[in-house]
N, C-alpha and C positions, 0 to 999 in steps of 0.2 A: 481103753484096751482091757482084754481079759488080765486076770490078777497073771496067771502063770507069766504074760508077756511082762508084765510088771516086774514080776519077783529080776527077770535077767537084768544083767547088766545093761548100762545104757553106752550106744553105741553111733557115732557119727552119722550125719545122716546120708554122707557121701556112700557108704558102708551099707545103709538100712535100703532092700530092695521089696519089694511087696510083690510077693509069686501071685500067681492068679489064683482066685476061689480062694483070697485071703478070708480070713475069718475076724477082721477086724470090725469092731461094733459101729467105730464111725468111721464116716465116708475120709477120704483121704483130698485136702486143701491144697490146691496148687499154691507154690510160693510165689507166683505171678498177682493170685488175691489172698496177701497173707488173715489172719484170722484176728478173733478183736483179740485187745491185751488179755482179755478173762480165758481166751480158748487156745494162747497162744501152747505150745506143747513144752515142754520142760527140755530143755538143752544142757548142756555139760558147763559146769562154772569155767572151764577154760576158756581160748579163747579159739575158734573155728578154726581149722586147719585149712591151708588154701586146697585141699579135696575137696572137704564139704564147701566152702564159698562156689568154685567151681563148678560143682553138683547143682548147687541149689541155681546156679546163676544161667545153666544149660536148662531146669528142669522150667525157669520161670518164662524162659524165652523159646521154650517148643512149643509150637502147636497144638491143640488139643492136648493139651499137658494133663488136663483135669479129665478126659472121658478116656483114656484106655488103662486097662488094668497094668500094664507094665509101667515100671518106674522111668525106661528109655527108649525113644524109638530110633533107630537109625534112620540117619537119611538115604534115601537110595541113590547111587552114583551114576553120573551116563559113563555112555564109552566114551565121550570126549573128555571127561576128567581123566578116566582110567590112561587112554593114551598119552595124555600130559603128564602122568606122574612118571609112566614108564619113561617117557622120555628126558625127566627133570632127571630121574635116579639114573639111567645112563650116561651123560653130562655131569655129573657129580661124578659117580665111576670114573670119569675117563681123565676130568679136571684131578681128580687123585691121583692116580698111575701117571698121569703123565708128570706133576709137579716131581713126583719121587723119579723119574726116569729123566726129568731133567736137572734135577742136581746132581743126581748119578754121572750123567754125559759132562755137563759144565764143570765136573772137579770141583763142586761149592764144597764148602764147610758142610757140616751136619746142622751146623748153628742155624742154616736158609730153611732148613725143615722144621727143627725145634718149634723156632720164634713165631712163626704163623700155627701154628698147630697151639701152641699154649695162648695166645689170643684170641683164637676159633672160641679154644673150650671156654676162655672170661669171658666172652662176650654171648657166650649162648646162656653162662649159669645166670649173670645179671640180666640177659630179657629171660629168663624161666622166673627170677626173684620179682621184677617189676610185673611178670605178669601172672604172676600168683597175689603183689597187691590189688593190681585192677580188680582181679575175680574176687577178691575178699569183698572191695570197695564196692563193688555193682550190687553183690549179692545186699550189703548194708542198705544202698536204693533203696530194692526191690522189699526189705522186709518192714515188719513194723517195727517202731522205735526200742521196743523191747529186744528185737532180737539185735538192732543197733548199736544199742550198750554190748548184749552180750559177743558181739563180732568185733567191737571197738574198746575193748576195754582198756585199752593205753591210751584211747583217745575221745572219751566222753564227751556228749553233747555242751554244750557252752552253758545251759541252763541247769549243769546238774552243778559245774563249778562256783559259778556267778550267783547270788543272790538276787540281781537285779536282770536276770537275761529270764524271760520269762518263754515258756514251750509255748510253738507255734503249729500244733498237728492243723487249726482248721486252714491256714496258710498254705502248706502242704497238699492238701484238702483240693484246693481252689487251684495251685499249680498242677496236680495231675487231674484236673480238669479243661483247664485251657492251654495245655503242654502239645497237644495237636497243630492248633493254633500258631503257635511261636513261631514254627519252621518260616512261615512267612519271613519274619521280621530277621530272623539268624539268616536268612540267607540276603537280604537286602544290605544287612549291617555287613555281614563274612565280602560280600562282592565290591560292597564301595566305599568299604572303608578299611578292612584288613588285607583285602586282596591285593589292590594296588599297591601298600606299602613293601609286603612281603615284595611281591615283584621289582620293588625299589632298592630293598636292599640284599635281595641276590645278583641283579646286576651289577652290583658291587664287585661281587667276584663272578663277573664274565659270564652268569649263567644264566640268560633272558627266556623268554616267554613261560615263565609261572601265572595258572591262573588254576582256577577251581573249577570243575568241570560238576559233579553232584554233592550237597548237605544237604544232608536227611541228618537231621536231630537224634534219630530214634524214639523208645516210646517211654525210658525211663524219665521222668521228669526230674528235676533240682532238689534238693532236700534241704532244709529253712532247719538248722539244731536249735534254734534260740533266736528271740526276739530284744533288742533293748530299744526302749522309746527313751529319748533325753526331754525332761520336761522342767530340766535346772538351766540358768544361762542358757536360755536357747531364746533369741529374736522370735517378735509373738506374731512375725508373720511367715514364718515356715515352719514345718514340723522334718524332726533326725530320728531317722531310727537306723540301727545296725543289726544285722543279718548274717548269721553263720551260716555259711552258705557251703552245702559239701554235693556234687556234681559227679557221679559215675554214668556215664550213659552209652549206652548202645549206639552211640551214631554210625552213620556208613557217609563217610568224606572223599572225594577222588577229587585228583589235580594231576594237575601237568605242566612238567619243567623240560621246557624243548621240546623233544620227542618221546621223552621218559612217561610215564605213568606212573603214578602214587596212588596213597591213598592214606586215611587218619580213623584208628582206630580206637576203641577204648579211652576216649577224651574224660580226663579227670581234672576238676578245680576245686577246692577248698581254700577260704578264706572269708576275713570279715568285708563284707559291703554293706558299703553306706547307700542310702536313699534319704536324699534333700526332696522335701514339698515343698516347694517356694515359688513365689509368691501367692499365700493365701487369696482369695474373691471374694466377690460378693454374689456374682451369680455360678451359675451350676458349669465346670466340674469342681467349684469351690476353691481348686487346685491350679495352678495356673501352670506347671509343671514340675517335671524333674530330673533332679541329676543321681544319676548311679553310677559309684565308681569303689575301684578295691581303696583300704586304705593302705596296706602293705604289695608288694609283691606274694600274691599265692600261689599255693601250690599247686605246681600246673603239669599233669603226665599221659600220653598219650603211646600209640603206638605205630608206629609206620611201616606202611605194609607196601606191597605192591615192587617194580622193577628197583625203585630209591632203597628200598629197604636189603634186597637181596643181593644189589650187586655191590651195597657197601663199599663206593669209592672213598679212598680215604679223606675221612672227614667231613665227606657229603649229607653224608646222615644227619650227622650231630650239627653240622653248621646250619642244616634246614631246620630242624629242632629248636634251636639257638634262636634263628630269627621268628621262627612264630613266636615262640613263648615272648621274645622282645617286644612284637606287632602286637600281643594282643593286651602287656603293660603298659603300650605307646597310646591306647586307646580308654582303657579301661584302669588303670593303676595312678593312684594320685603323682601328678596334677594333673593330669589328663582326667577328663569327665566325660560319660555319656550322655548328652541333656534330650530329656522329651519335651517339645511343646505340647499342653494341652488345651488351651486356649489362646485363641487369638486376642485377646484383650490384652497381654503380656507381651513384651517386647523382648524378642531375642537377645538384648544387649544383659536384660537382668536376670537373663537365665545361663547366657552362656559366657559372659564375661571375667576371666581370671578375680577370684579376690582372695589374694593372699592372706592369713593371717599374722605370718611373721617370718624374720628368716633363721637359719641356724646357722651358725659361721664354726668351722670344724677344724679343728688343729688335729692333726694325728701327729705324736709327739717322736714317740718312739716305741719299739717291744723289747721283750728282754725273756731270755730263759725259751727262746722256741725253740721247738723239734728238728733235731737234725733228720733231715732227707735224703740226702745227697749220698751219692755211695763212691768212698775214694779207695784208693788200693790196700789203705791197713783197716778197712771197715767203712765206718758210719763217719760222714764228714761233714761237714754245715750246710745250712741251706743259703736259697738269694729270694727272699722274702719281699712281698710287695700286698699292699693291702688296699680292696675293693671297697666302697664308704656309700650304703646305700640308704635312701630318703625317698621310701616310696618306688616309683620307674627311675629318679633321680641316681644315678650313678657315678663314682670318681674312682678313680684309679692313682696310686703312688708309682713313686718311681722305683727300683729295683736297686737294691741291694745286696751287692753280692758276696756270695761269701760269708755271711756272720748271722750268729743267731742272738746278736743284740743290736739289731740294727736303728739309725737313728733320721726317720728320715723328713722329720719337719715342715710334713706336707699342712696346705690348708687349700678347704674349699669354704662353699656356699652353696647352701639346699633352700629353695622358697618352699617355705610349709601351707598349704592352704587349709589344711586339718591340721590342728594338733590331738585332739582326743584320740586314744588309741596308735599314733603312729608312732612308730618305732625306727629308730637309725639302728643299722647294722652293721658290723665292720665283720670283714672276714679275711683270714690272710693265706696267701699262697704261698710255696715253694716254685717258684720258676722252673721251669725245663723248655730245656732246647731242645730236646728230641721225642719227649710223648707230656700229653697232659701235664699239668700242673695239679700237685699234690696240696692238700688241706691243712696249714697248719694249724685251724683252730678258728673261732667264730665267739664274737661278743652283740650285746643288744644293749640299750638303753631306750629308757619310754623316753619321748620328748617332753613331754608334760612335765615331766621330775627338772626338766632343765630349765623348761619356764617358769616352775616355782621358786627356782633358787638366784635363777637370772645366770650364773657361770658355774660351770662344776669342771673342776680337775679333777682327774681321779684314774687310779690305773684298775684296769677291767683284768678277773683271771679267764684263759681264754677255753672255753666249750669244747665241747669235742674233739680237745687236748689233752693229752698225758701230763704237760704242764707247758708255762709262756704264761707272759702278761702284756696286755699294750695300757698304754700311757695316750688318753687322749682328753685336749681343753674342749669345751664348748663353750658359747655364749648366744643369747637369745636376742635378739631385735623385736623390737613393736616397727610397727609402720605408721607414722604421721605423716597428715596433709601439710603440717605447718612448714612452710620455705625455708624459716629463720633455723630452724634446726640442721639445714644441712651443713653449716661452716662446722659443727660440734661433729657429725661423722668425719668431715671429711679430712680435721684436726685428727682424730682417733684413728683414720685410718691410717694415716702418716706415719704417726711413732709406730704403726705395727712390722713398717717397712717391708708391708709386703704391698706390690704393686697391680697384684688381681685382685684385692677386696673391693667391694661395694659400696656405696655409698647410699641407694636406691634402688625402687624395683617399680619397671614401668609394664603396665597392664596393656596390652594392645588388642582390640576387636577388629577383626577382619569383617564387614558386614559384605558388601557385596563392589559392583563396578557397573558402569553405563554407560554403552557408546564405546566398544574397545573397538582399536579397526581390527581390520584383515589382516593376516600372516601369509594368506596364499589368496590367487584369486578366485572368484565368486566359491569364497566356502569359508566360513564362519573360524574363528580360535578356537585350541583348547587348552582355555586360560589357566595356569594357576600363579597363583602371588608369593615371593620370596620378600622374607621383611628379614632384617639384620640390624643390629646394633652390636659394634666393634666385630670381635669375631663369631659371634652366635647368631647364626641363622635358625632360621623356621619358616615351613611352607606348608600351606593353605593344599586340599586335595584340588586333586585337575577335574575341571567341568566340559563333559566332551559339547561341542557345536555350540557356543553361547558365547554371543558377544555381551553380555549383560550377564555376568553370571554371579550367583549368591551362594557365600561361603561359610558366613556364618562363624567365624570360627576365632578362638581369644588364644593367645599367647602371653608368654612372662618372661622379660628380660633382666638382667642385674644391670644394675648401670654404676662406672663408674665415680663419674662426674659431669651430672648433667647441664654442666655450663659449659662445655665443648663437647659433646657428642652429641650423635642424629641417630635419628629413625630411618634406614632406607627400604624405601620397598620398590622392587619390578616384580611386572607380571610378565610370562612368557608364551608364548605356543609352544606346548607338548609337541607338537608334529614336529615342526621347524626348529625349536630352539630359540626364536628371534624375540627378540625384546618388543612387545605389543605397548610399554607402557611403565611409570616411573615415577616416583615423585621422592625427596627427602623433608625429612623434618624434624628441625630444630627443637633437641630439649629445652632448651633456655627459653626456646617460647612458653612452652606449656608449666614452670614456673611461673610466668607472671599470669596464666589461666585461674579463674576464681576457685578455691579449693584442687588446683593443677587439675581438671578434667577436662575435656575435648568430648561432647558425647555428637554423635552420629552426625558426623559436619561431612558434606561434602567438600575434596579438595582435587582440585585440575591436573589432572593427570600431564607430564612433559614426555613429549615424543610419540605423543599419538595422536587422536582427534581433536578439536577441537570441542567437542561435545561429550569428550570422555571424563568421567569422573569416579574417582573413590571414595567408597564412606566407611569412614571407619571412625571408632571411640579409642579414648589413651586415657589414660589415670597414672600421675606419677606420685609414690609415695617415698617419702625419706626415712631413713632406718632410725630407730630411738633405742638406744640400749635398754633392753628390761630392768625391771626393780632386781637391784639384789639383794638378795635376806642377810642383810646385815647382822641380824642376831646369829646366826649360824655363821655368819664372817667371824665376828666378835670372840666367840666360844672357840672358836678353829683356832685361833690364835691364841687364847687360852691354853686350849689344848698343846699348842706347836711349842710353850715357855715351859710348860709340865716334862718334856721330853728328854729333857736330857738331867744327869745327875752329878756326872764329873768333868762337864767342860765348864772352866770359869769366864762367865760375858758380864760385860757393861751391867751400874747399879741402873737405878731407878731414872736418873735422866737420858742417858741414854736409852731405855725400854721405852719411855714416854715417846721419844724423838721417831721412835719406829711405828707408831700406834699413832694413824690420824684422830684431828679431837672426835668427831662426831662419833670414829670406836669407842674412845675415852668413856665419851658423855655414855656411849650405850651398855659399857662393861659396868659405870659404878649403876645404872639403873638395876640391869639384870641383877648384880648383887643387891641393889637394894629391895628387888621385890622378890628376892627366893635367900633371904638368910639360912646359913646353913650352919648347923650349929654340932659340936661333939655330941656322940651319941655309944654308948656302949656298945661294944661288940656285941653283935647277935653268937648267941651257945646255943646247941644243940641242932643246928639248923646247916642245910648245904646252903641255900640260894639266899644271898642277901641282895635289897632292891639297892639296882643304882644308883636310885635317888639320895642312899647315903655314902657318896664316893668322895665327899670332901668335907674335910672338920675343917676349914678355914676359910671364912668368906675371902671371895674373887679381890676385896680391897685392901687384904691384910698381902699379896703377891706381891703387887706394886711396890709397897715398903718394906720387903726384906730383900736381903739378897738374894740375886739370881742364882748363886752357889748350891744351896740349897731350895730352892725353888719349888721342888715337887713334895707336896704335904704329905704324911704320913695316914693314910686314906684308909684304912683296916688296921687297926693295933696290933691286930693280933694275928697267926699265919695259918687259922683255920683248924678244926676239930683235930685234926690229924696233924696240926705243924708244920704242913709240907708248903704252906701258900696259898694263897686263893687266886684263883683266874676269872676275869670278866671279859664276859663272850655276848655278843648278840646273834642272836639264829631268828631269822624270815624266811618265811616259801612265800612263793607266788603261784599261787595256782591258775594262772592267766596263760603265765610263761611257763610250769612247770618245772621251778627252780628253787633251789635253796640256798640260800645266803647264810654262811658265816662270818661274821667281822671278830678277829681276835685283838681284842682292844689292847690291856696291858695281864701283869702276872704282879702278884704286889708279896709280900716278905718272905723269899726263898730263904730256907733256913741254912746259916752256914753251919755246915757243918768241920770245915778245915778254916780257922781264918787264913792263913795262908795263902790260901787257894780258892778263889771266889767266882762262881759254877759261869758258866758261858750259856746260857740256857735258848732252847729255839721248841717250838711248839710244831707236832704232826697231828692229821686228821684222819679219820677212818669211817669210812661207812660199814657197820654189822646189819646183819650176818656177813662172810667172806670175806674181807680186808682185804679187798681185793688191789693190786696197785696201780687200777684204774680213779682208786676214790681217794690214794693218798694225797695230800696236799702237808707242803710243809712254809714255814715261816722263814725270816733269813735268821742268823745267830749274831747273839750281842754277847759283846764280849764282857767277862770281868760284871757282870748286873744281878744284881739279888730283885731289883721293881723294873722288869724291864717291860717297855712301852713298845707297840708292833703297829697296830691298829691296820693290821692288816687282813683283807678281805678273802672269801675264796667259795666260790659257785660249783653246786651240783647240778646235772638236770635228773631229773628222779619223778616221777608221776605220782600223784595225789594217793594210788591206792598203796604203791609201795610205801610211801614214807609211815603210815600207820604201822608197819610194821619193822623200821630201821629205828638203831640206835647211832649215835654220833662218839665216838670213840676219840677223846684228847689227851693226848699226852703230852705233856712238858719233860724234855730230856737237857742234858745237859755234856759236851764236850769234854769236860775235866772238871775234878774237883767234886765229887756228890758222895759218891757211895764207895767207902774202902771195899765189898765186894768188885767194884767193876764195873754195874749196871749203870748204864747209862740214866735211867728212868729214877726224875726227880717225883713225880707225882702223877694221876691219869687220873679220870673219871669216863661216865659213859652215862649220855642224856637220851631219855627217849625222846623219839619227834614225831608222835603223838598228840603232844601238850598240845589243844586250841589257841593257846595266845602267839603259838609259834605262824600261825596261818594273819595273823591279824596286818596290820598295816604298819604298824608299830614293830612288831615282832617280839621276842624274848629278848631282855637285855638284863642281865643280871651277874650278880656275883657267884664262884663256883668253889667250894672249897676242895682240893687237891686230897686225892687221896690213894692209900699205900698201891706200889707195885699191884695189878691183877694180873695172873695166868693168862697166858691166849689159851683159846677152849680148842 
């Protein structure tokens, strides 16, 4: 541009119009073929305003966007739209006047006016809000990855976080090139394999004939943020790779529910997928196929248009919503897999056959400190809380508690994990209502991977998107062996859990195909599909229209839970008729005494049909083996749990022995025998002292004194300033976009009254704003100068913000500190900034306490 265009201010591009006989030097780039990173044009460090995404999202998808001098063309209207609007806006007119003339006549309340009219307006700002992200999201597609970041910058490419996620532009490259293409295969997969479910499970509630009438794709293709190849622990005969996968697209969807018309607009997905090569070859495609599947539930948002959207029966919308986003988890979200044959040299069984890695057995304990919801006549009253436990499409539900926001409600399930890298359990809790939605009390995550490292973690979770609450949840981790003799060891362990749904095993079933099914009706063929069930969990196979022989292809996962009295049942039906075409059961106990418990592709005689009728299916039964647990971290946890207390008097040294199995024994004198820890002068002049000097007394000198005084004298001295020193750990995760504080213990508060000895409790703050969305606080101990917390507490906060936050702690105290009055025993304020705070390990250190500071 000339310099004068220069010198001006810079200004959105929603905003920036280009008159004709512009006098600009260079030609003007549709955002349809954005430009390379070198010529991309300088934008505003903020972040695009849903104007410009809008803008740009209209300009990329007009027609000859790039050959007329105007920045907009109008579409020209017929008179048959014009007619239909007139007529839409009279109908609206007269549905107005008349609601108001009929509470008028009917003597209602004013409340029958109100209450729809303040619904209209929430329900029109949240589709203006969701569909101002669509338009951000599309425009991101449509541009280059440069202008990605700058459109995204709360939500960066996975490669800009990751070290190990490596950029995939020629990826990209290669999808919007064969993005034309695909429609084929999305419309094959949407018809016979999402279509029929959806229509499954609306006729749940009464509302039959949904099918899809046009998908059209659109022309925006998928966008790949980052590439990760696994080339550690990976089997050398498939190759893993995972894929950021962020999806805005143009499509044009119509369907039809009864006599209704729909339709699906603005389809958005984000999330991680995987893609398994497996089984390697020898000859060409080298590849023998693949499975593609999410390994979380993503994020999935759409827009629904057409008669479903506008006449808004209640709860029609959302419940059609509902069930897609479910259909397309059922299909695509772990453990459900997409699998592609690419060779026939491969056998269906090794491409599509369930193989679990392990399972996760889930205690939800209890929560405590949730949000009241509830609104009773003197205000704000409790809530009736119940909490959602997801694993992948895997989902459970608790049971309802009502009334109390410390509720306790001792649920437990079981999730079969077939990934664990990357997958994440999530709990999320609600506030019950009986008369509209259910309200958010708060959301927690844990990687699973951390739980197979450890083999069991307790631990209370602070809950997200919470003002404040905590849940309280066990996990424990299973391996799966083949070996028989292991199962009396689960099924002993299940027993004393006394609960009567765990599992003892998880049986793998392949559904391959059928041969020879009779007739359902005469001279015209079945439309067979297969129901398998062990106890009460069913699963069925998709229906095959006109085939008496028909192949399904298709693997399931059952829990079992004791396979020496339960079976396998499976019938197949006629879709048309309903009639049982066909049957057979089978005994777990047989496939125990099977070499390695496997069954692979055996033909067996189907009862109650042909005599020539047969099913083939494969079974793998495996038995649950409790994971290793990290005994060293056992060992120290208990350590830790005899440090804890300083004025209750417990049992000497044989009794402490009596509670400490030997194999802890043996492990505690090791651990002290290979980290002697020895006295060491207080560090002067210094805030951060390393953890690593938190004890002058080896681990074996505890044992031999008494428990009375039990917790060593860890810091001599109470810090530069006298006030105490506190030991904190801080982690972010930039995966999850989270920060971890663990406030461990506070070690020589100074007395200052002996009389009077401080009751001390620890608050957190995020600066700038101390806002009392970021407070978190500790509980209070009473009467403690070294009081012990080791209590935890989660921000979520983005990579770019935290460079510029400080973590604000203060230690205050109840009674007894300061003859002024002030509560505040000591504070500081860390930057989170530091590099070591991003690491795996994170900051753990010691913090010395220092004087009262002004709020600014």
């Amino acid at each position: 541009m000339s310099d004068t265009n220069a010198a001006e201010p810079t200004v959105p591009l929603a905003d920036f119009v280009v008159p004709p006989n512009s006098e600009l030097e260079e030609p003007i780039v549709p955002l349809a073929q954005p430009p390379k990173m070198s010529e991309t044009p300088a934008l505003p460090a903020a972040t695009p305003t849903a104007t410009t995404a809008a803008t740009a999202t209209s300009t990329a998808t007009a027609p000859n966007a790039g050959n007329d001098n105007t920045a907009v063309a109008k579409p020209s209207t017929s008179s048959e739209d014009s007619i239909f609007s007139i007529i839409y806006s009279v109908g609206k007119k007269v549905a107005i006047v008349g609601s108001i003339y009929l509470v008028g006549y009917m003597g209602w309340s004013v409340a029958w006016l109100i209450a729809p009219v303040i619904l209209s307006v929430a329900r029109d700002q949240l589709a203006k809000t969701s569909e101002k992200k669509r338009d951000i999201a599309k425009a991101s597609a449509l541009a280059s990855e440069k202008d990605v970041i700058l459109a995204r910058i709360d939500e960066l490419p996975a490669w800009v976080y990751f070290p190990d996620v490596e950029r995939a532009e020629w990826l990209n490259k290669i999808l919007k090139q064969v993005w034309p293409n695909a429609n084929h295969f999305a419309r094959t997969l949407v018809k016979e394999t999402i279509e029929p479910n959806v229509a499954l499970a609306l006729s749940q509630y009464k509302m039959n004939g949904f099918r899809f009438d046009r998908i059209i794709l659109g022309t925006i293709p998928p966008r790949i943020g980052g590439v990760k190849i696994y080339d550690k622990n990976v089997d050398r005969n498939e190759i893993i790779m995972d894929l950021d996968l962020f999806y805005a697209s143009d499509c044009d969807i119509n369907f039809y529910l009864g006599g209704m018309k729909g339709g699906i607009k603005d389809f958005q997905i984000h999330g991680w997928v995987r893609v398994v090569m497996k089984p390697l070859i020898r000859s060409m495609p080298l590849v023998g196929g693949l499975q593609i599947f999410f390994l979380n539930n993503p994020n999935i948002d759409f827009n629904l248009v057409g008669v479903i959207d506008f006449m808004d029966m209640p709860g029609l919308s959302d419940l059609l919503r509902r069930i897609i986003v479910e259909q397309i988890g059922n299909v695509m979200v772990l453990p459900n897999k997409l699998p592609i044959s690419l060779s026939d040299e491969v056998s269906a069984v090794s491409l599509k056959m369930p193989e679990p890695e392990g399972l996760l057995r889930i205690h939800v304990v209890e929560a405590k400190n949730l949000m009241k919801k509830d609104i009773s006549v003197l205000g704000k009253g409790k809530s009736d809380p119940y909490a959602i436990v997801n694993v992948g499409a895997q989902e459970f539900r608790t049971q309802i508690i009502d009334n109390n926001v410390n509720p306790k409600w001792d649920y437990w399930c079981e999730a079969v994990v077939e990934v664990s890298q990357r997958a994440i359990l999530v709990l999320r809790l609600f506030d019950w209502d009986r008369t509209s939605d259910d309200e958010s009390l708060g959301r927690a995550s844990i990687d699973i991977s951390s739980v197979i490292k450890k083999g069991v973690l307790d631990t209370w979770l602070a809950l997200e998107d919470a003002k404040h609450g905590d849940l309280h949840v066990r996990l424990q981790w299973y391996k799966l062996t083949a070996d028989p003799n292991a199962l009396q060891q689960i099924l002993l362990e299940t027993q004393l859990l006394r609960v009567t749904t765990m599992s003892s095993a998880v049986l793998s079933v392949f559904i391959d195909s059928a041969r020879h099914l009779k007739q359902a009706r005469a001279n015209s063929k079945p439309d067979p599909y297969l129901v398998c069930s062990v106890n009460k969990q069913k699963k069925q196979t998709a229906m095959i229209l006109r085939d008496d022989s028909p192949v399904w292809e298709q693997g399931f996962t059952f829990l079992v839970t004791n396979p020496n009295n339960e079976s396998l049942n499976l019938k197949i039906y006629d879709q048309k008729t309903g009639n049982d075409i066909g049957q057979y059961t089978y005994s777990l106990s047989t496939l125990l005494k099977q070499f390695n418990m496997e069954v692979i592709q055996q033909p067996f005689q189907l009862q109650k049909s042909g005599p020539e009728s047969r099913l083939y299916m494969s079974l793998s039964l495996r038995i649950l083996k409790a994971g290793e647990i990290d005994n060293e971290s056992e060992a120290l946890e208990q350590i830790a749990a005899l440090q804890r207390s300083t004025s209750v008097k417990t049992p000497d040294t044989p009794a402490l022995a009596s509670q400490i199995s030997k194999d802890d024994q043996v492990k505690i004198k090791r651990l002290s025998a290979e980290t002697p820890i020895t006295e060491e002068e207080p560090v002067k002049s210094t805030t951060i002292i390393p953890a690593s000097a938190s004890l002058e007394k080896p681990i074996s000198e505890l044992a031999s004194s008494t428990l009375t005084h039990r917790m060593p004298d860890t810091i001599s001295t109470a810090g530069d300033h006298g006030l105490g020193r506190i030991q904190l750990t801080i982690t972010y995760s930039a995966q999850r976009q989270k920060l971890d504080v663990t406030i461990h213990k506070i070690m020589n508060i100074p007395l200052r009254d002996p009389s009077s000895i401080p009751d001390p409790y620890v608050k957190l703050y995020l600066l700038p704003g101390r806002s009392k969305e970021s407070k978190r606080k500790t509980s209070i101990i009473k009467d403690n100068c070294n009081p012990v917390y080791d209590a935890s507490f989660e921000y979520l906060i983005s990579i770019a913000e935290l460079r510029h936050t400080e973590l604000e702690v203060t230690v205050c105290t109840q009674k007894g500190f300061l003859s002024s009055g002030s509560p505040i025993i000591g504070m500081l304020k860390i930057p989170l900034d530091d590099s070591e705070i991003t690491t795996p390990a994170g900051l753990k250190s010691w913090f010395d306490l220092q004087p009262e500071l002004k709020h600014e």
